[in-house]
C-alpha positions in Angstrom: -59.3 -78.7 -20.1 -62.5 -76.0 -21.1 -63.4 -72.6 -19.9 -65.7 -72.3 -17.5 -67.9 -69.8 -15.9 -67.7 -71.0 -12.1 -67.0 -68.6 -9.1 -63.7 -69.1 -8.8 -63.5 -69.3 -5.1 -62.2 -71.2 -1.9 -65.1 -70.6 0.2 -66.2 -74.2 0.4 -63.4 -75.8 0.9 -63.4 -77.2 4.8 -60.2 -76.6 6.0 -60.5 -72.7 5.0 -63.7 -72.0 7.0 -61.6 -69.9 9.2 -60.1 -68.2 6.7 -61.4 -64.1 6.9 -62.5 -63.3 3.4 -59.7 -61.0 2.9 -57.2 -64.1 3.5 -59.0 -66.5 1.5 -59.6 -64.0 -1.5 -55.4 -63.4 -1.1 -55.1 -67.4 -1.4 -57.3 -67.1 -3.8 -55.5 -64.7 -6.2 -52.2 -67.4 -5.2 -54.7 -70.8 -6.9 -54.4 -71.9 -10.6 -57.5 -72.5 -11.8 -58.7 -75.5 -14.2 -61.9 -77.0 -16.0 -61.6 -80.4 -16.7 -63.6 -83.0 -19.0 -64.6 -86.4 -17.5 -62.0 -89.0 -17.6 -59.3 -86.3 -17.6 -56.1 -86.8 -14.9 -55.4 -84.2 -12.5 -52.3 -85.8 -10.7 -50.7 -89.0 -12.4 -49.9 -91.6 -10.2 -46.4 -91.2 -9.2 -46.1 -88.1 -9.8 -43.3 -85.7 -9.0 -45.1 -82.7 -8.6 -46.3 -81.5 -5.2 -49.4 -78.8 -5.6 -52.0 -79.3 -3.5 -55.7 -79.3 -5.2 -59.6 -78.1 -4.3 -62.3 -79.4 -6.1 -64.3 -76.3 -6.4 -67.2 -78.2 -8.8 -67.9 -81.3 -10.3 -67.0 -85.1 -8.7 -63.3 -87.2 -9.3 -62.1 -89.8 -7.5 -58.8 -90.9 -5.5 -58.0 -94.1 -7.8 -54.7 -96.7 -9.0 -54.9 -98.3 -11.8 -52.3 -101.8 -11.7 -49.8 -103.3 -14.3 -52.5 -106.2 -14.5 -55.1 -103.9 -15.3 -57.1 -103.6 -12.0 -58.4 -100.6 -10.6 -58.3 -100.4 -6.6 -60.9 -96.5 -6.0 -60.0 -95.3 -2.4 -62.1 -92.4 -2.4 -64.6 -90.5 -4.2 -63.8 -86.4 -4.1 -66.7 -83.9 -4.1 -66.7 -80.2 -4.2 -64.8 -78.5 -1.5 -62.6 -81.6 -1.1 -58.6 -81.2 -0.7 -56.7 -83.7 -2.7 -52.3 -84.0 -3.0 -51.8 -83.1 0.3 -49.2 -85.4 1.4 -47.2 -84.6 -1.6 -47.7 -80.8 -0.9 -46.5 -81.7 3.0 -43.8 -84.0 2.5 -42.4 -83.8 -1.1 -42.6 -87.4 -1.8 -44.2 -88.9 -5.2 -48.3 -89.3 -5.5 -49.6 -91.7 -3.8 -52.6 -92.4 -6.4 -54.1 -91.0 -9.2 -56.7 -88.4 -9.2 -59.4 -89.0 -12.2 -62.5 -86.6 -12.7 -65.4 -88.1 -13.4 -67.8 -85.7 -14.4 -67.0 -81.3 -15.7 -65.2 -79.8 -13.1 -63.5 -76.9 -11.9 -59.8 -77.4 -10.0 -58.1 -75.2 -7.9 -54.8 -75.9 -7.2 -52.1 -74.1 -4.6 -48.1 -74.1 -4.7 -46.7 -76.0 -1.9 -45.0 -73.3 -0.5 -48.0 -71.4 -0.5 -49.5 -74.3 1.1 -47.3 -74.6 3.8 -46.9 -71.0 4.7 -50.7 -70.8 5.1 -50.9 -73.6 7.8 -47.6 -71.8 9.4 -49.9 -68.7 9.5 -53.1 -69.6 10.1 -53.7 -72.0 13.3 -56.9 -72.6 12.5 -56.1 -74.1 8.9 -53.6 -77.0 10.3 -56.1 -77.5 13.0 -58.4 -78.1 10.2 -55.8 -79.7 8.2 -54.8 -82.4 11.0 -58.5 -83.2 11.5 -58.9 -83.8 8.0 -55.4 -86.2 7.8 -57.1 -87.8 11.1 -60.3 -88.6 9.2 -58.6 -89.7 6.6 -56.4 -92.4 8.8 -59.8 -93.4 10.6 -61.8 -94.3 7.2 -58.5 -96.2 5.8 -58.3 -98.3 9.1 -61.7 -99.5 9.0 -61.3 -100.5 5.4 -58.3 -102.6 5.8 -60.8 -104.4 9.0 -63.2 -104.5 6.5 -61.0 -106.0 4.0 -59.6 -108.4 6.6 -62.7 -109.5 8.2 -65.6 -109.6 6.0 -67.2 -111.4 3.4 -67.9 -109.5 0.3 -71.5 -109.6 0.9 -70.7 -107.5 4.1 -68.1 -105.0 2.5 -70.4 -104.4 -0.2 -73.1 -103.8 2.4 -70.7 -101.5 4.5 -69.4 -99.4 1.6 -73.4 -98.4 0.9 -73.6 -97.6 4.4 -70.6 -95.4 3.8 -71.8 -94.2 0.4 -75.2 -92.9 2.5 -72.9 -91.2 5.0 -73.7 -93.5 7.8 -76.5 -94.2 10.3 -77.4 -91.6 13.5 -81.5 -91.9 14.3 -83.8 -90.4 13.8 -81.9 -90.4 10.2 -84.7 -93.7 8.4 -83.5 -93.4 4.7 -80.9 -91.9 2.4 -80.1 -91.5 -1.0 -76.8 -92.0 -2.4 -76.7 -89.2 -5.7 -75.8 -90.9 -7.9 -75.0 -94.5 -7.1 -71.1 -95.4 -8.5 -70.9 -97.5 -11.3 -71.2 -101.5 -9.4 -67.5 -101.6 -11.1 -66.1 -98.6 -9.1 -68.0 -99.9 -6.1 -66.3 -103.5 -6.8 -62.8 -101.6 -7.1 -63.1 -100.2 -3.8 -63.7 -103.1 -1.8 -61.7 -105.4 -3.8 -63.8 -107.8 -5.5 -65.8 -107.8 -9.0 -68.7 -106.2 -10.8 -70.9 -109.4 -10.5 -70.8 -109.4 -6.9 -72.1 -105.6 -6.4 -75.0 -106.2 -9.0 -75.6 -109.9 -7.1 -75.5 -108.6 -3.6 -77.5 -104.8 -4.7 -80.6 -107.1 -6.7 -80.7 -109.6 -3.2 -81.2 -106.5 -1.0 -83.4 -104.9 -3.5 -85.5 -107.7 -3.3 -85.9 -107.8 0.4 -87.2 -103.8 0.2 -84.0 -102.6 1.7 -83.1 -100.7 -1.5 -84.8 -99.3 -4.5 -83.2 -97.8 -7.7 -84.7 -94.3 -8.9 -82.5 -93.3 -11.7 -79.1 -93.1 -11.9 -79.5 -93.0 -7.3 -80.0 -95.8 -4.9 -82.5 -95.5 -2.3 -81.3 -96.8 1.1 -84.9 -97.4 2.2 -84.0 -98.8 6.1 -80.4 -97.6 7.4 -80.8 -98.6 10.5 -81.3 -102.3 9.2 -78.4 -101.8 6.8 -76.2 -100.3 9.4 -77.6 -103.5 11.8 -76.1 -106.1 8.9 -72.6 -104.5 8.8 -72.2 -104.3 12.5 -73.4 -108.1 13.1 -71.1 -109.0 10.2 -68.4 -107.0 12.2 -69.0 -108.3 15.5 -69.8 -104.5 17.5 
């Protein structure tokens, strides 16, 4: 953990947007507030501790690393993000490991406190349930993913996801910056040889183009075409 000069504020984070400023700067006062180095862990895997977390800065990721040394990444977190919720709701252990990934600043909320805010404030556990609902959606079209397609497909949908979709007149995207090809393996279960494989084959047919340490998507609407032939919409 290092000091940091951040606001230190809530305003950000989604399910607060209906927060008045005098409640959220109150919630505020309630947060502990951390600055964390890449690579650092902000909830252990099987945890018994049941904060609940903002990411006010910076970029972790939702992540478990197994006994036989394989890393499966559910989610990449970005700033205004909640993370430890269902610990916070229902007291039971973590469900996965939070690791930053690059400086950040961590706000994190008592339990209670979290509770007593969605008793109090409708519009927070309306915001709250829509998030939990996302959440449900995005893991239920993985496990099709995982279930139905070929790797060349998953790894072709999780860039599609990466670029936060297709909706015209939307022609290109940038995903800033592009995971490392062994975090995109972990998250759609297969290897690091098969992401670089499958990202050089569709840079070569002009779909995507490296600029740094970012991937161009330069046609999602042929990208978002692949994934739903290979899904059968």
């Amino acid at each position: 953990m290092i000091a940091g000069s951040e606001q230190r504020s809530l305003k950000q984070v989604a399910i607060f947007a209906s927060l008045s400023r005098e409640a959220r700067q109150r919630l505020e006062a309630r947060c502990h507030w951390r600055r964390y180095r890449p690579g650092k862990e902000v909830v252990p895997f099987r945890g018994s501790a049941t904060d609940v977390y903002f990411l006010i800065s910076g970029r972790a990721r939702v992540i478990i690393h197994t006994s036989s040394g394989k890393d499966v990444t559910f989610r990449s977190l970005a700033p205004g993000d909640i993370f430890g919720e269902f610990a916070a709701i229902d007291g039971a252990p973590r469900s996965a490991s939070i690791e930053v990934l690059e400086p950040s600043l961590v706000a994190s909320l008592a339990s209670w406190d979290f509770r007593n805010v969605i008793a109090d404030e409708p519009g927070v556990a309306a915001a709250l349930l829509q998030h939990l609902t996302g959440e449900l959606r995005r893991l239920t079209e993985r496990i099709f993913e995982f279930s139905t397609l070929a790797v060349r497909n998953r790894i072709q949908a999780e860039l599609l996801r990466l670029a936060g979709g297709y909706a015209p007149p939307r022609a290109e995207a940038v995903i800033r910056p592009l995971p490392t090809h062994s975090e995109i393996a972990s998250r759609i279960s297969t290897h690091r040889e098969a992401v670089s494989r499958e990202l050089s084959r569709l840079s070569q047919i002009g779909l995507v183009a490296r600029q740094g340490s970012d991937l161009v998507i330069k046609d999602l609407a042929r990208l978002a075409k692949m994934v739903k032939e290979a899904t059968g919409e």
